[in-house]
Residue frames as a rotation matrix with the C-alpha (Angstrom) as fourth column:
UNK 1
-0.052 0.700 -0.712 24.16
-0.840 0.355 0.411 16.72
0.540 0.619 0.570 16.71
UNK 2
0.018 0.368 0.930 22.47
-0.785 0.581 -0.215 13.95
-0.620 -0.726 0.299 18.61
UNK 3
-0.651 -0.117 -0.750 23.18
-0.544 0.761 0.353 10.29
0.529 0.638 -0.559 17.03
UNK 4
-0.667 -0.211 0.714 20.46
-0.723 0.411 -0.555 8.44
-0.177 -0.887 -0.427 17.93
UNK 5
0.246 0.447 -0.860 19.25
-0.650 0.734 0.195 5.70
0.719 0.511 0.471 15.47
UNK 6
-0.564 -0.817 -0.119 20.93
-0.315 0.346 -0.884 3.64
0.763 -0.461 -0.453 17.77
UNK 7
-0.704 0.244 0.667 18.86
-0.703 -0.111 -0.702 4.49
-0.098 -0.963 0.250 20.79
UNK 8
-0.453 0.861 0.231 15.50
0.830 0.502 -0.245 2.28
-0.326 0.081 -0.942 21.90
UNK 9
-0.354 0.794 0.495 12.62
0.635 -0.184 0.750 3.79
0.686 0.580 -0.439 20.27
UNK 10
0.403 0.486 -0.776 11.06
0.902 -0.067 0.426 4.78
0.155 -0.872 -0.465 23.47
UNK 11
0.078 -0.341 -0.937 14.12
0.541 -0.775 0.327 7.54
-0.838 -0.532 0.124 23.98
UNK 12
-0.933 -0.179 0.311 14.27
0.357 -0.537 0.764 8.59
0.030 0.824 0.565 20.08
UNK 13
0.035 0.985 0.166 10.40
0.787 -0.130 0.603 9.51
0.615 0.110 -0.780 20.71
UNK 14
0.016 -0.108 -0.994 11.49
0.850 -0.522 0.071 11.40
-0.527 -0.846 0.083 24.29
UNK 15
-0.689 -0.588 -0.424 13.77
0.390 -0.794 0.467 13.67
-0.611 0.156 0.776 21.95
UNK 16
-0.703 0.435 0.563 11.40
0.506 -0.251 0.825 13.89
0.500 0.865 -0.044 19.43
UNK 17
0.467 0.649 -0.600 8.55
0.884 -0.357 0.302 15.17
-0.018 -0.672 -0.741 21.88
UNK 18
0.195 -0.262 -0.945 11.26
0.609 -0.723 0.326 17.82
-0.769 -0.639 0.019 23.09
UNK 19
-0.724 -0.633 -0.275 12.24
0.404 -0.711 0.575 19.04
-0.560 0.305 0.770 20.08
UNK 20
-0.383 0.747 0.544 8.51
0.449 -0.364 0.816 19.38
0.807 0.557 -0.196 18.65
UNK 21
-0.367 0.393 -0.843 7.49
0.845 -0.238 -0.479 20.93
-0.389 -0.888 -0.245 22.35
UNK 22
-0.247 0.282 -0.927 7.14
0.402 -0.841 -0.363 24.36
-0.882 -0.462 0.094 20.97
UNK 23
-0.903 0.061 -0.425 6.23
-0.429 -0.169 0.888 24.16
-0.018 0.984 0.178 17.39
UNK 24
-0.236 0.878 0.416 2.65
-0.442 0.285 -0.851 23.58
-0.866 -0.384 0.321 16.72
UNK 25
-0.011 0.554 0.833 0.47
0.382 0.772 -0.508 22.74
-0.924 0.313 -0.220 13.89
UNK 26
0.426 0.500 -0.754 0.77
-0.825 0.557 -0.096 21.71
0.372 0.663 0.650 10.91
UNK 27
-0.364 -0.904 -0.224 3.92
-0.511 0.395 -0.764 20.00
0.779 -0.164 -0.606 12.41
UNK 28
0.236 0.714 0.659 3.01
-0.914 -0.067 0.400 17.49
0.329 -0.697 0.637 15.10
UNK 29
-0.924 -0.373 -0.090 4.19
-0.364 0.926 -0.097 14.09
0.119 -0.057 -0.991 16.56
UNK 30
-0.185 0.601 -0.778 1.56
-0.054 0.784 0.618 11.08
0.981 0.156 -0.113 15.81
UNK 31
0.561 0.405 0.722 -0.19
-0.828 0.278 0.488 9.47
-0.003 -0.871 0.491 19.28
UNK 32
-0.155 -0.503 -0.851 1.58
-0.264 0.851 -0.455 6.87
0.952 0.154 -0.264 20.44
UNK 33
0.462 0.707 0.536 0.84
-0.850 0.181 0.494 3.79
0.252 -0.684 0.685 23.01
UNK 34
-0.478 -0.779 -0.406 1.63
-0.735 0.608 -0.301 0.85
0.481 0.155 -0.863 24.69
UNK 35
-0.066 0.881 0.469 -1.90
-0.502 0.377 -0.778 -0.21
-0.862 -0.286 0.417 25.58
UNK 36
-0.907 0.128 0.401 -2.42
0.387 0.629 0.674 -2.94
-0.166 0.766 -0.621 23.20
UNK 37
0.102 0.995 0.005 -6.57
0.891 -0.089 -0.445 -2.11
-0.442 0.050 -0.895 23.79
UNK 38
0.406 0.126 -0.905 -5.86
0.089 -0.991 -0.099 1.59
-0.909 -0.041 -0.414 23.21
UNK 39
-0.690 -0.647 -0.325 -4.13
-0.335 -0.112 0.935 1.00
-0.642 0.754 -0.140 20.04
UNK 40
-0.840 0.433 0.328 -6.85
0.538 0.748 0.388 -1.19
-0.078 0.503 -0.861 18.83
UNK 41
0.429 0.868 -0.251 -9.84
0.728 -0.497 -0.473 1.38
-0.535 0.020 -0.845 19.34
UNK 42
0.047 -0.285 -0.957 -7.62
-0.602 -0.773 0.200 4.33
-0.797 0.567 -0.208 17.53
UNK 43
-0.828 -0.241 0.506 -7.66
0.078 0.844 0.530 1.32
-0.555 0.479 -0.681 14.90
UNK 44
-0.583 0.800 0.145 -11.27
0.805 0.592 -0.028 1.29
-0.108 0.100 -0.989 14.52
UNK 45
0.681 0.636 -0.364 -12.31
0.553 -0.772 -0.315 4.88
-0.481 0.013 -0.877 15.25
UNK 46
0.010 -0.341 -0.940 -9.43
-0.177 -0.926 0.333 6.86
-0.984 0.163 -0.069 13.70
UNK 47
-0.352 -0.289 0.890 -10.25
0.564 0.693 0.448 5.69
-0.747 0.660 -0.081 10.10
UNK 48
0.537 0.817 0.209 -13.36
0.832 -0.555 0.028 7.47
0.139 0.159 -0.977 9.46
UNK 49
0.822 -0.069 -0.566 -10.66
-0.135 -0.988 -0.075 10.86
-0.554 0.138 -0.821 9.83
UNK 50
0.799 -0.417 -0.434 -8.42
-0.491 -0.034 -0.871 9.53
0.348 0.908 -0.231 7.34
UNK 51
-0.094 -0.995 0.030 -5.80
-0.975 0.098 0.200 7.62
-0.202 -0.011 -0.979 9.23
UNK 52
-0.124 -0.456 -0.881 -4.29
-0.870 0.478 -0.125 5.02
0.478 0.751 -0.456 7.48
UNK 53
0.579 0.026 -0.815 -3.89
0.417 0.850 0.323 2.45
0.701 -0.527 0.481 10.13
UNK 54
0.874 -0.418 0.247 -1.58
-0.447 -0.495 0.745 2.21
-0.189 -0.762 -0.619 12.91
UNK 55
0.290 -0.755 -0.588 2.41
-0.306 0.508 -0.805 1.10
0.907 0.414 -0.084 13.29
UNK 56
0.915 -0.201 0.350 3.78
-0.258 0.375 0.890 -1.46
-0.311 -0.905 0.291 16.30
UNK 57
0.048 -0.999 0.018 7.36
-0.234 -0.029 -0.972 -0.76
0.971 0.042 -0.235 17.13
UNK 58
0.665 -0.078 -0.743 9.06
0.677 0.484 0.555 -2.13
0.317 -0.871 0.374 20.25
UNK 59
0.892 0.057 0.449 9.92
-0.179 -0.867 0.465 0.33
0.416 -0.495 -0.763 22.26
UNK 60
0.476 -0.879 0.035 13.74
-0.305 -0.128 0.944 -1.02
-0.825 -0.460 -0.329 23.18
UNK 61
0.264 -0.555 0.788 14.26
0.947 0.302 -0.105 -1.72
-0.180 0.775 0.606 19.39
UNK 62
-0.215 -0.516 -0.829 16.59
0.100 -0.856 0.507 1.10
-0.971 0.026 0.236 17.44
UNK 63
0.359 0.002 -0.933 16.65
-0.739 -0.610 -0.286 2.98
-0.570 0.793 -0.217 14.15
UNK 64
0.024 -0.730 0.683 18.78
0.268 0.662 0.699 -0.38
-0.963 0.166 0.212 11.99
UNK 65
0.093 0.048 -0.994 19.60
-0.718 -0.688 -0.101 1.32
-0.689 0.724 -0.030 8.77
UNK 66
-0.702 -0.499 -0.509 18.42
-0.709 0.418 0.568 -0.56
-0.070 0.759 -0.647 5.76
UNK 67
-0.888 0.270 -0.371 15.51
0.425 0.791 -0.441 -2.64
0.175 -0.549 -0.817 7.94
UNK 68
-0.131 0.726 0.675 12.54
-0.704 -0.548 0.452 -1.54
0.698 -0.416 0.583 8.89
UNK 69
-0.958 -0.212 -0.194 12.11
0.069 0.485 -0.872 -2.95
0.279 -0.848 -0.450 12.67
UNK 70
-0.914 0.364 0.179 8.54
-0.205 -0.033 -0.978 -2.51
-0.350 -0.931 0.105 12.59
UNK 71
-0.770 0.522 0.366 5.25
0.626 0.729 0.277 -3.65
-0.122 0.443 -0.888 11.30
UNK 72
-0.896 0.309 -0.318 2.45
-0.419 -0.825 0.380 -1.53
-0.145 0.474 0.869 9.40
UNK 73
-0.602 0.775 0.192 -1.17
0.626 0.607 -0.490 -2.58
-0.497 -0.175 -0.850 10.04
UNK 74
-0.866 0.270 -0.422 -3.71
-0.347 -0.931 0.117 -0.82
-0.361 0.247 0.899 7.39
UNK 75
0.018 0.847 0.531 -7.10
-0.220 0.522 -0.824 -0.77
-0.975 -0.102 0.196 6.73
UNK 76
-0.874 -0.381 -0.300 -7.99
-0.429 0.320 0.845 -2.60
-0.226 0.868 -0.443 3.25
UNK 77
0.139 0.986 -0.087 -11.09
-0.534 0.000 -0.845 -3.07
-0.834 0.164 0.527 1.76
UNK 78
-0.630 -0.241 0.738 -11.67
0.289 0.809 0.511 -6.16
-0.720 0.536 -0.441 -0.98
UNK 79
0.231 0.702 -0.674 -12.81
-0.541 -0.483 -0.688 -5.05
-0.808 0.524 0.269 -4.35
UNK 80
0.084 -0.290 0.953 -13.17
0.721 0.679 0.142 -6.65
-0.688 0.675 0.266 -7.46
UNK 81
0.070 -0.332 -0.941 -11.33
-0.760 -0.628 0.165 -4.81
-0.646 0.704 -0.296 -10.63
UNK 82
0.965 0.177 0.192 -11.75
0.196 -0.004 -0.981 -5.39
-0.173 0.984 -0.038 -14.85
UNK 83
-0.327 -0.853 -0.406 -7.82
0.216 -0.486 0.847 -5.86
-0.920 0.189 0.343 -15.83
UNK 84
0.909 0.400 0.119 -7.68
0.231 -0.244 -0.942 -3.89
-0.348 0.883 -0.314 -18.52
UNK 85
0.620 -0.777 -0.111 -3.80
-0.460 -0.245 -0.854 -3.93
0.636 0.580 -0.509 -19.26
UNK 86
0.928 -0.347 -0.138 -0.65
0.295 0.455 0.841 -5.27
-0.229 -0.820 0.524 -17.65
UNK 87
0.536 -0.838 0.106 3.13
-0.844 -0.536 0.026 -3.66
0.035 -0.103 -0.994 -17.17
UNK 88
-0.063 -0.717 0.694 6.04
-0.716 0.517 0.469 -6.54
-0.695 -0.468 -0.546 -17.90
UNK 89
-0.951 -0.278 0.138 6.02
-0.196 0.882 0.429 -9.75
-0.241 0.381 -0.893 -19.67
UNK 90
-0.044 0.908 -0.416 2.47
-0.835 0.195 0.514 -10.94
0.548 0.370 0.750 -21.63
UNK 91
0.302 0.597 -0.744 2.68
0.009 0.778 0.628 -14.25
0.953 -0.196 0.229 -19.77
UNK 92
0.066 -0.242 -0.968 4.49
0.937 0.347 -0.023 -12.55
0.342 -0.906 0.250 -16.29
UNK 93
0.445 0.241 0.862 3.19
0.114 -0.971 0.212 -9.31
0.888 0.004 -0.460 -15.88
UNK 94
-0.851 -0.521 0.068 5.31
0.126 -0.327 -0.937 -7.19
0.510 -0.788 0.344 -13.23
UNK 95
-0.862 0.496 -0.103 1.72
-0.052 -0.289 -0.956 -4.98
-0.504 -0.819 0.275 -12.74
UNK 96
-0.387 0.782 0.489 -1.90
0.889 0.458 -0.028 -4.91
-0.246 0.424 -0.872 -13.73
UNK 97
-0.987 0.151 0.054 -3.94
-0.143 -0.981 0.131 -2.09
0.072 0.122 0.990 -15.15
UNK 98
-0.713 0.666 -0.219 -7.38
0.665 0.542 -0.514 -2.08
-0.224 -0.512 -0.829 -13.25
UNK 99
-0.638 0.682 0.357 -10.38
-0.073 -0.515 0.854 -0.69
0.766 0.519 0.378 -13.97
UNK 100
-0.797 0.369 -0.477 -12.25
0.601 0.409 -0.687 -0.62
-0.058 -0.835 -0.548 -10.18
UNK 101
-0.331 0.890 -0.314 -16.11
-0.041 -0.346 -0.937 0.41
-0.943 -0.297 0.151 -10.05
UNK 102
0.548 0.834 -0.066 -17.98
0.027 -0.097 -0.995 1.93
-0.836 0.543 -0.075 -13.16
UNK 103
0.374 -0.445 0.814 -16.32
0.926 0.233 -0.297 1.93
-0.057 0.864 0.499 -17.08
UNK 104
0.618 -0.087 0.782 -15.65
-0.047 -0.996 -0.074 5.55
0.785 0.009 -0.619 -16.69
UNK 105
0.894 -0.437 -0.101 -13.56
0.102 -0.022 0.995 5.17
-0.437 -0.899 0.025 -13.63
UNK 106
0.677 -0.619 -0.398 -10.05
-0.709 -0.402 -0.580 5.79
0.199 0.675 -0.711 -14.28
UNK 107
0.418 -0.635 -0.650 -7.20
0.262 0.769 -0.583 3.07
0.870 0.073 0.488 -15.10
UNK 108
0.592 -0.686 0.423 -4.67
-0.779 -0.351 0.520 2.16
-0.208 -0.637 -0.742 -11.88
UNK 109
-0.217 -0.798 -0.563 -1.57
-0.321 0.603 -0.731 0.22
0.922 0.022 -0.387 -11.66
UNK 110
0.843 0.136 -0.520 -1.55
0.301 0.681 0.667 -2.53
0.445 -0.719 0.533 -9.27
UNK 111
0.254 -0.965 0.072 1.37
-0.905 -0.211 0.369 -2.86
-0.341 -0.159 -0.926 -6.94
UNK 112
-0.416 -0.706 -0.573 3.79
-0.885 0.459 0.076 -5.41
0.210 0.539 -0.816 -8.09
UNK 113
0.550 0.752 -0.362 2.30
-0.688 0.654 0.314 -9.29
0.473 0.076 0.878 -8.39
UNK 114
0.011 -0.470 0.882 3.74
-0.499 0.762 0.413 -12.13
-0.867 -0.445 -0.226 -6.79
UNK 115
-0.605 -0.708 -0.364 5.23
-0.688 0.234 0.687 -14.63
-0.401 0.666 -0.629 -9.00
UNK 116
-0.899 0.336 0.282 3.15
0.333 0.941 -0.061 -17.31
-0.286 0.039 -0.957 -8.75
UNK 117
0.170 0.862 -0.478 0.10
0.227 -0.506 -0.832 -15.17
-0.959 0.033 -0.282 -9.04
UNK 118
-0.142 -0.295 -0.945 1.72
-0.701 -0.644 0.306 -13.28
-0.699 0.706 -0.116 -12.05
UNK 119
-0.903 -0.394 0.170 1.92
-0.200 0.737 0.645 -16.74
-0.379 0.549 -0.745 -14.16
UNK 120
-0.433 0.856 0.283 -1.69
0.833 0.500 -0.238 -17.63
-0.345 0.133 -0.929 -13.78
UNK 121
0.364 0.590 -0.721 -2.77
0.091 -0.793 -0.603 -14.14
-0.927 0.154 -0.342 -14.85
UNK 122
-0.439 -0.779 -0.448 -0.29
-0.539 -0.170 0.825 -14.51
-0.718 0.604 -0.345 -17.47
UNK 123
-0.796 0.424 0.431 -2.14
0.492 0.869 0.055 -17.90
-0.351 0.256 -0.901 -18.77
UNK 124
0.073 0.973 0.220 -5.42
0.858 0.052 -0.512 -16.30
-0.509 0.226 -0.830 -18.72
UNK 125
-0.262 -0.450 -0.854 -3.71
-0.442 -0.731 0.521 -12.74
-0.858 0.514 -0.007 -20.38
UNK 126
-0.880 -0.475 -0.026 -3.20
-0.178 0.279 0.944 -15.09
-0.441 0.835 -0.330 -23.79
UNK 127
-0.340 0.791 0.508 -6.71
0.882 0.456 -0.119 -15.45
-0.325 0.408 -0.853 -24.27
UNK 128
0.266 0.910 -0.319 -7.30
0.569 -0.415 -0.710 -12.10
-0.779 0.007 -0.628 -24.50
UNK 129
0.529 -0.119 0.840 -6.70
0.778 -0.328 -0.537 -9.15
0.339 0.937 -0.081 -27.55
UNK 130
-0.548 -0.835 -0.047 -3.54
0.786 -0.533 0.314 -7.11
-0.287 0.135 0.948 -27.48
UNK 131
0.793 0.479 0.375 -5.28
0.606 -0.679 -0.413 -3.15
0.057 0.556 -0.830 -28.38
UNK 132
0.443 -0.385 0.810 -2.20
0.371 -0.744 -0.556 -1.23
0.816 0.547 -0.187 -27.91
UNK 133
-0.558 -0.610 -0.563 -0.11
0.822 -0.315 -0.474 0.42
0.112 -0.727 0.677 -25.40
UNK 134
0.762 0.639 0.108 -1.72
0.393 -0.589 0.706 2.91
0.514 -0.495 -0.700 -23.11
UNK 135
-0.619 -0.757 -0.210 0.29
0.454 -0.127 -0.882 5.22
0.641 -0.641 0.422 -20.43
UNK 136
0.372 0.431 0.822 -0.74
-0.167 -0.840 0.516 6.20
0.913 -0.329 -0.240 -17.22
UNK 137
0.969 -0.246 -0.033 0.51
-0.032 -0.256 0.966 7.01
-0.246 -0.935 -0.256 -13.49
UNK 138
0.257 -0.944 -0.208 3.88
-0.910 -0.309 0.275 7.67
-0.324 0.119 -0.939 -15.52
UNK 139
-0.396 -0.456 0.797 4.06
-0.309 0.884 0.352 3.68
-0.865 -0.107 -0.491 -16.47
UNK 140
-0.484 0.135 -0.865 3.81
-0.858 0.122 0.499 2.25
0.173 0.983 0.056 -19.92
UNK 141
-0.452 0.279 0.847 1.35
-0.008 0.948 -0.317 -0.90
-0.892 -0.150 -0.426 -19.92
UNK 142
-0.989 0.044 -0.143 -0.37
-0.126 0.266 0.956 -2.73
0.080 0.963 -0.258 -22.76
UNK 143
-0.289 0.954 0.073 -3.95
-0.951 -0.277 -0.139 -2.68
-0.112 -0.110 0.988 -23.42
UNK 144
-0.999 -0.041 0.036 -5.93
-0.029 0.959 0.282 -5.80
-0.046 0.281 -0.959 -23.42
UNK 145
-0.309 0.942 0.129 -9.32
-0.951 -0.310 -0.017 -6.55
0.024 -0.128 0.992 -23.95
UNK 146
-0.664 -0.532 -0.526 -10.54
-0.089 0.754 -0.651 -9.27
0.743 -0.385 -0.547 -21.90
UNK 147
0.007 0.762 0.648 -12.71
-0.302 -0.616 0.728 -10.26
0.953 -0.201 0.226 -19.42
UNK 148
-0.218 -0.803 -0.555 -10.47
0.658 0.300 -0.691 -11.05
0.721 -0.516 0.463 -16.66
UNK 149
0.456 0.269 0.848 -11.34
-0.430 -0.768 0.475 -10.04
0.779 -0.581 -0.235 -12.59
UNK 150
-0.491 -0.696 -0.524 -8.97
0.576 0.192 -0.795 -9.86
0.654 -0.692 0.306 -10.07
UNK 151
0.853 0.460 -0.247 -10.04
0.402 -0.277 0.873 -9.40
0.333 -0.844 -0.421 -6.35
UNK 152
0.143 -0.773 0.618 -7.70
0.039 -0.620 -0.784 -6.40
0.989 0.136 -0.059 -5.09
UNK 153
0.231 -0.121 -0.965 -6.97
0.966 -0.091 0.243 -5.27
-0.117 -0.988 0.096 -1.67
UNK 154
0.026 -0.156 0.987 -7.50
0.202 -0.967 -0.158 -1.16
0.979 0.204 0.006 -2.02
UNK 155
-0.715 -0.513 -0.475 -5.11
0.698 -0.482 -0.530 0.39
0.043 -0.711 0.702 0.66
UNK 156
0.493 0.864 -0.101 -7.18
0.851 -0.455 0.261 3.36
0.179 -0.215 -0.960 2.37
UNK 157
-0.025 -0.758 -0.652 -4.13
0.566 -0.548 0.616 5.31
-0.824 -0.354 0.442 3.14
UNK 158
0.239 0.043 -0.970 -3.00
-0.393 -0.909 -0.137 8.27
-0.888 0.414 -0.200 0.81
UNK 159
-0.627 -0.431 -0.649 -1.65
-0.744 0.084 0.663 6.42
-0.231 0.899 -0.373 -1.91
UNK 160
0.278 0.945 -0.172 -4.49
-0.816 0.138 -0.561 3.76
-0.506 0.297 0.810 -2.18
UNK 161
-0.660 -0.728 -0.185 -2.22
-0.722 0.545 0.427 1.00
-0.210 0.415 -0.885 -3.13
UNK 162
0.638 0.769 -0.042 -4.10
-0.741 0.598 -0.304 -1.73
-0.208 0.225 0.952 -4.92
UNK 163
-0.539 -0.342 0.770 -3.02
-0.552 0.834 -0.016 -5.27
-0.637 -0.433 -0.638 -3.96
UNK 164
0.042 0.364 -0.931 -3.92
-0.806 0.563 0.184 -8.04
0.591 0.742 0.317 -6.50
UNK 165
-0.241 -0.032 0.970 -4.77
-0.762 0.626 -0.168 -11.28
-0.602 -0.779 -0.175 -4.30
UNK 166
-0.667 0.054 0.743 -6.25
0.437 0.836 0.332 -13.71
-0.603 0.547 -0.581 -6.98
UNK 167
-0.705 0.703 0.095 -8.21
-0.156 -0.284 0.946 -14.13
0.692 0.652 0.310 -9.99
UNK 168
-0.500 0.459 0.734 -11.31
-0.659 0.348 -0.667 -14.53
-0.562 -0.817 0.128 -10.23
């Protein structure tokens, strides 16, 4: 067995290469560059087939267990969402339950708020009416009714993570 979290990036790719050499698809190593420009056009044009974004690792950094040594650039698109519940504390909500596009659309969970954010949503929470406790993506949140909009940040990637930036 080869130990090589350790290594620079640059040679843990090498092996990787060799050891996917003769295995095809579905299985496949990602593209990878060190053209800044060339990264930046697979940015722009590979979206439109579904990839997330792109990831910039230095190529003499290693594997540091616990860390993540590199940095995750994705597209994100600003939408405004209808909270319609919140996960945590009534006046420091952990997450939001969003309502994004038409009334029929189906409830998501935010990811997790910042603190400071969480308070002021919290404030404007107390104005609105408690209806009951709801469940959905496995998470228990309270219903509210309310007319409260928060500008998200909806992740394009598979999981579609919805970012709460501010009220509105």
């Amino acid at each position: 067995m080869v130990r090589c979290r350790a290594l620079p990036y640059t040679k843990r790719r090498a092996l990787l290469l060799e050891v996917l050499a003769d295995v095809g698809p579905p299985i496949q190593p990602v593209p990878a560059t060190d053209d800044r420009d060339v990264a930046l056009t697979w940015y722009k044009v590979l979206q439109a087939q579904g990839i997330e974004g792109i990831v910039a690792k230095k190529g003499s950094a290693g594997y540091p267990s616990g860390r993540r040594g590199w940095t995750k650039v994705r597209h994100a698109d600003t939408q405004d969402a209808l909270v319609v519940g919140f996960a945590g504390p009534h006046l420091r909500p952990h997450h939001l339950a969003l309502l994004l596009g038409d009334e029929g659309s189906p409830v998501r969970i935010s990811a997790r708020l910042e603190p400071v954010l969480a308070g002021r949503i919290g404030e404007a929470l107390a104005r609105g009416f408690v209806t009951g406790e709801r469940r959905i993506e496995g998470e228990t949140y309270t219903r509210v009714d309310t007319d409260l909009m928060v500008e998200v940040l909806a992740g394009s990637g598979r999981h579609g993570t919805l970012t709460v930036v501010r009220m509105r």
